[in-house]
N, C-alpha and C positions, 0 to 999 in steps of 0.2 A: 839122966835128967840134970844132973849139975853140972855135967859137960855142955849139955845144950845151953846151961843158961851162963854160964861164962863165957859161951861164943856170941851169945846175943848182946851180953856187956862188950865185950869185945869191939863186936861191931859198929854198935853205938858210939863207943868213946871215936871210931877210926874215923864214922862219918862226923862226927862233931867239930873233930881238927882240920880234916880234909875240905869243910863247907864255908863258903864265903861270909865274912860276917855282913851284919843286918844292915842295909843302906841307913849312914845319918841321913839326916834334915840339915841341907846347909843351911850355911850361915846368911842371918840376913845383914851383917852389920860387919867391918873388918876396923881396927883400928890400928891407925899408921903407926908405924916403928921408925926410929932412928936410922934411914939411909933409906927408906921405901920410897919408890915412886911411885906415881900414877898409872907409867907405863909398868911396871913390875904386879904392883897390885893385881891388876887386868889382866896378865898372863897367870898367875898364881889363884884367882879366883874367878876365871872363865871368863871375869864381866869385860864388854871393851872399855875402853876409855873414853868413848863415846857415851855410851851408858853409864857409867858411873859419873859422866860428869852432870849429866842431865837427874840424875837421880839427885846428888847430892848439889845441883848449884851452885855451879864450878864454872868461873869461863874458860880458865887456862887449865893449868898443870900444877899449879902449887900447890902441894901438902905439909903439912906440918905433923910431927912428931905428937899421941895424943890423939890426934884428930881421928874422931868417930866415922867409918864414912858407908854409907847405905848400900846395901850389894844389889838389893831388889823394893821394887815396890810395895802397897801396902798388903798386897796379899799373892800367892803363889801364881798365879794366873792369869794377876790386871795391872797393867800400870797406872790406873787409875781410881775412882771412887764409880767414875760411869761405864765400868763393866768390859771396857775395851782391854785383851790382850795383846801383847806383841808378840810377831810373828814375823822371823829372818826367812826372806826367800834363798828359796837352793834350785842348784841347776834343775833343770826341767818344768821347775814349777810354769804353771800359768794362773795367771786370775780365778779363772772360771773352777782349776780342779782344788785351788786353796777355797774358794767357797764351796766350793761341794764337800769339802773334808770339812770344814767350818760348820755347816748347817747353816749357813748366811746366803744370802744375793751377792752377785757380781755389784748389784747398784749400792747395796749398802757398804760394802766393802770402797769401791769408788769414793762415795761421802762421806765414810769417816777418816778416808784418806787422802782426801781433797783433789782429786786428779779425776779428769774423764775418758782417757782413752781407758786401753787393757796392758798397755807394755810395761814391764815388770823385770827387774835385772838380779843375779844371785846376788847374795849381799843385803837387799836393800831390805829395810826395817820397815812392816807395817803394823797397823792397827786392826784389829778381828773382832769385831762387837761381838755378842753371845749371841749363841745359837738360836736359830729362829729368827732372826735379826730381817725384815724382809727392805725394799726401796726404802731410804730414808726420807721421812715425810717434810714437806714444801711448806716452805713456810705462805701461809692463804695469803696472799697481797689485799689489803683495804678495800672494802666497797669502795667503788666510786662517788662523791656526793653531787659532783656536778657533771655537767654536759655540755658540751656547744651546739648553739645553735645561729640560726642564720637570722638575724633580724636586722630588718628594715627604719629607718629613721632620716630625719634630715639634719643635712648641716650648713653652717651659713659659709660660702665661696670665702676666701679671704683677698686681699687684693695684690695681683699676678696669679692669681689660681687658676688653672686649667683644668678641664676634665679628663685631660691626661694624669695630671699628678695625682688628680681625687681617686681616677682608677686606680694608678699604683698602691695609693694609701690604702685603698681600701681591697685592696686583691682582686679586680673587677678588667671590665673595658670598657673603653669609651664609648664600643656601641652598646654596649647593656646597661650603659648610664644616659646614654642619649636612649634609649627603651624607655627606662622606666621614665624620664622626667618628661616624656613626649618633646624633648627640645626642638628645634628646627635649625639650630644654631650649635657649632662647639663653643662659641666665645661667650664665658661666662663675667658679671659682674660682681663687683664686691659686694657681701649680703645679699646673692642672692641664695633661695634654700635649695637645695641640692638632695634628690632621696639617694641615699648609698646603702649597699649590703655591707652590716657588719656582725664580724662572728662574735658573738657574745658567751661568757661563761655563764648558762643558769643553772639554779638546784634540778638536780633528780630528782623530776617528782612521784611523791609514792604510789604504790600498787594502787587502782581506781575498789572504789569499795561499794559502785550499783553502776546501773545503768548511767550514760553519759546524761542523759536528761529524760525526766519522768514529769507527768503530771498526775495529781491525782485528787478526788473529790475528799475532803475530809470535812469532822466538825469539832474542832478544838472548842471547848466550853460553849457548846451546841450551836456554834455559827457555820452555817455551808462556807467551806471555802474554799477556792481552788489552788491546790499549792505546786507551783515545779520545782523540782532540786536540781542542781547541776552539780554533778563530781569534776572539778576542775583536774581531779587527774590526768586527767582524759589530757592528753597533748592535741587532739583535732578538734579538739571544744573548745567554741568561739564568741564569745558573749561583746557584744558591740552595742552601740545606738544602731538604729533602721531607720534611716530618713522617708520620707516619700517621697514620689516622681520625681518630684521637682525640685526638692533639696528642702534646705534653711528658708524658709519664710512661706513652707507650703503645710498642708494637712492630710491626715488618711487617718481611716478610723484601724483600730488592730489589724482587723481580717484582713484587708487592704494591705499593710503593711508586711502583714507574715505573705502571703500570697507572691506580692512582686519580689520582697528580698528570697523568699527560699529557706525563710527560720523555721526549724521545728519548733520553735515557742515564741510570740512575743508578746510581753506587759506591755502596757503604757509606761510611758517615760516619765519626766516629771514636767515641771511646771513651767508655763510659756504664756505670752502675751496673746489674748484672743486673738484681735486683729491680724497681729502681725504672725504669727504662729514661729516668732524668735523665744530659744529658753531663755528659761529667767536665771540659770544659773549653767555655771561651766561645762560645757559638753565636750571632749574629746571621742574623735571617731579614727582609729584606725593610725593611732598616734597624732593627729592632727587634731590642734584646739578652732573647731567652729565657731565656739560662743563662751564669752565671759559672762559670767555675773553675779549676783548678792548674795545669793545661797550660801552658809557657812560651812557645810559640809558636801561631802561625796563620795560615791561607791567607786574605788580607783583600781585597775585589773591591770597586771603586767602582761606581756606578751607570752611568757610564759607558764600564765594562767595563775598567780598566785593574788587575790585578793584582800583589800581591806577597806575597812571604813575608815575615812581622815576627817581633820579639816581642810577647808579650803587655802591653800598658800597666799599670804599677805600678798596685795597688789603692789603695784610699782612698777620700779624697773626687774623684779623678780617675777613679772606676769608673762616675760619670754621666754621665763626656765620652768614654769609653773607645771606642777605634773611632769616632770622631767622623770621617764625610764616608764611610763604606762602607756599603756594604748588604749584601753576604755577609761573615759572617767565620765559621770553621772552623776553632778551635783541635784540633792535633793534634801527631803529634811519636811519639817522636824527629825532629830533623832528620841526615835521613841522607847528605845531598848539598847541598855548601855552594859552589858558583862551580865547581861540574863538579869538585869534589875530597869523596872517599867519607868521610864519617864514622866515625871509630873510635871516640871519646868522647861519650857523651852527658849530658844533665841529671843531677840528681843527683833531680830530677822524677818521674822512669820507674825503679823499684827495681822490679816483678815481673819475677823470672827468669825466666817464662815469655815475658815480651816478647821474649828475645831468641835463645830456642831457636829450633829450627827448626819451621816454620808457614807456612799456605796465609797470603799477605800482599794487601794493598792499599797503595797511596802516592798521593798529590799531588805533580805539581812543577810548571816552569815553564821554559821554554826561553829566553822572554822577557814581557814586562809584557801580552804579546797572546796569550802560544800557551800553553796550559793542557793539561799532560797528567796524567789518569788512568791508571793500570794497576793488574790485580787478577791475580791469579795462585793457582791452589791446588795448584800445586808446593810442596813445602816447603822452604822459604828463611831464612836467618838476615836478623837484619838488616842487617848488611855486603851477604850477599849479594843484597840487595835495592836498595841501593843503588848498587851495580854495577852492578844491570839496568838504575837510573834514568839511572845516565851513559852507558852503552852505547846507548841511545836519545835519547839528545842533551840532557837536560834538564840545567839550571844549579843548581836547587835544588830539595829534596825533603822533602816529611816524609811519618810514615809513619803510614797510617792504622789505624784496627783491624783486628784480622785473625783466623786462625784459622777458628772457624766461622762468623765476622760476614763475612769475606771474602765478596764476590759483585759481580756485574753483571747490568743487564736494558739490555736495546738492544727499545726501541718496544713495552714492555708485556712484555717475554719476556725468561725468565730464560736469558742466556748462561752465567756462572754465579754456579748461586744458591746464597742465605746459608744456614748450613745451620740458622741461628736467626733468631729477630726480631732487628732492629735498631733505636736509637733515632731514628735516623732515614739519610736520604743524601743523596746531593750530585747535586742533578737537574740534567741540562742542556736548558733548551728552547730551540727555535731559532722564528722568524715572532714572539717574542714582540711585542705592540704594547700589553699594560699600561701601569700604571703606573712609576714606577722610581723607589727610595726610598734616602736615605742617615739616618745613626743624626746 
């Protein structure tokens, strides 16, 4: 028994001398000595001189005696804080079988190496995100906010202008300009108006939030009223004036009006001379100004359907830029609802007493620069109390159209209700429009 266990010491002791001892922990740090170089360091602690100089912030090769200098990164595995190891390619290697040994993509390996092919050389130092690493993600590029589009407008010839130069300027040809202006002629004059196609930048407008245009029977503070909305989202939703047959200085009652133009809806317009059945205040149709007049305000629509209520632009020599970038405008008024608060004071514009008795009404308003509400009514209503209906139905701002026996509506050719006169014209809404589309 004590033979056995003297051979067991024995043996012990012989493997204990015979066994390699326990691998250190290198060093992470080496500090220079008197006659060391850069190159030396780097043979004597494996690092290259490449690396050590990127470690430690080195351009060249200068050391100094003292000087602390950094073997490895902050931790055994990353050169970095963001998980990335380095990794020396060796013969044979390829792309594909370092990421399979990796747990990484070939793509993410590519991005965090900045390269797109796959060719890879011995030697050459990469980067290895951590395992699992898959495509590195794209950074989302910006919504778009605008769009171009193609809109129609005039401009005045200057003098030596041709319809040659006008096509170049404006990306066109002469026979598509001699189209649109019906010319018979190429030779143009100074001032005269000219229609040209030009590409415009407008907003992207937002997702549509109902139908393009709806009417519907309601009774806001118990008055029957007929209301249509338009979602100007709608890009082929086209709210214009409807003239009759014959233009400027003729009449048709709504039904009339919806019937020959083809509107899925139209109000009555606003206010016009009996006789002569010219408005009384500023009409633009389809970027063109018809008619000037006293009206201080008006419903003004861009081509690319963005509405607001204004005032009307000072006359003068600004009466030829007036409404400049819209294509409907509808001077009307009083305005009777101003930021959802009812109008008690008006123009000093509107003096017939009869405006403000009580009468079968129509108005415009706007809930916001997308959602356009009509209502007509042949309840008889003051103007306050017209205003009221407009807030009780959600709308921000209002004017108010002509009314009385002009008051009327036609939904799809048929009079809902009709005017009980001609009117100078009304405010058609068509929807699928794929026209043209014009600013003044």
């Amino acid at each position: 028994m004590a033979q056995r266990a003297s051979f067991l010491s024995g043996a012990l002791l012989l493997l204990a001398l015979t066994s390699p001892p326990p691998a250190l922990a290198a060093p992470t740090t080496v500090t220079v000595r008197s006659g060391d170089t850069l190159y030396g360091l780097a043979q004597r602690t494996g690092v290259s001189v490449a690396r050590l100089r990127s470690l430690n912030g080195l351009k060249g090769n200068l050391i100094r005696p003292g000087q602390v200098l950094r073997l490895r990164g902050a931790t055994a595995t990353t050169n970095s804080s963001n998980g990335l190891a380095p990794y020396t390619v060796r013969r044979g290697d390829t792309l594909s079988a370092i990421a399979e040994r990796a747990g990484v993509s070939v793509a993410a390996l590519r991005a965090v190496n900045g390269f797109s092919g796959s060719l890879i050389r011995p030697g050459q130092k990469l980067k290895v995100p951590p395992r699992g690493t898959g495509t590195a993600a794209r950074a989302v590029p910006p919504r778009p906010t605008t769009e171009v589009r193609v809109i129609h407008s005039y401009v005045a010839a200057q003098p030596g202008e041709t319809l040659g130069t006008l096509a170049k300027r404006y990306r066109t040809t002469e026979k598509n300009l001699l189209a649109l202006n019906d010319l018979g002629r190429r030779r143009l004059y100074p001032g005269q108006r000219v229609l040209v196609p030009q590409r415009v930048p407008v907003p992207i407008p937002p997702k549509p939030t109902g139908k393009p245009v709806s009417v519907k029977r309601l009774t806001p503070l118990s008055i029957p009223v007929r209301v249509v909305n338009v979602d100007l989202r709608w890009r082929d939703v086209l709210v214009t004036p409807v003239l009759p047959p014959g233009g400027i200085g003729k009449g048709a009652r709504v039904s009339t009006l919806s019937r020959v133009s083809g509107a899925k809806a139209v109000v009555n317009g606003s206010y016009f001379h009996p006789q002569s059945y010219i408005p009384a205040g500023d009409l633009v149709v389809r970027g063109r100004l018809v008619a000037l007049g006293r009206i201080p305000a008006g419903l003004a629509i861009t081509p690319d359907n963005r509405a607001t209520i204004r005032a009307v632009p000072a006359r003068g020599d600004g009466a030829k830029v007036a409404w400049r970038g819209m294509e409907t405008v509808i001077a009307a008024g009083p305005s009777i609802l101003k930021d959802g608060v009812v109008r008690r004071q008006y123009s000093s514009a509107f003096r017939d007493p009869a405006l403000f008795g009580r009468a079968a009404r129509s108005a415009v308003g706007l809930v916001s620069n997308r959602d356009l509400v009509l209502v007509t009514t042949h309840a008889r209503l003051t103007t306050t109390e017209m205003g009221k209906v407009m807030a009780r139905l959600g709308v921000r701002d209002a004017l108010l159209l002509d009314g009385g026996s002009s008051a009327g509506l036609a939904w799809n050719g048929t009079a809902v209700l009709e005017s009980v006169r001609s009117v100078a014209y009304g405010i058609g809404v068509f929807t699928g429009y794929e026209g043209r589309r014009y600013s003044r």
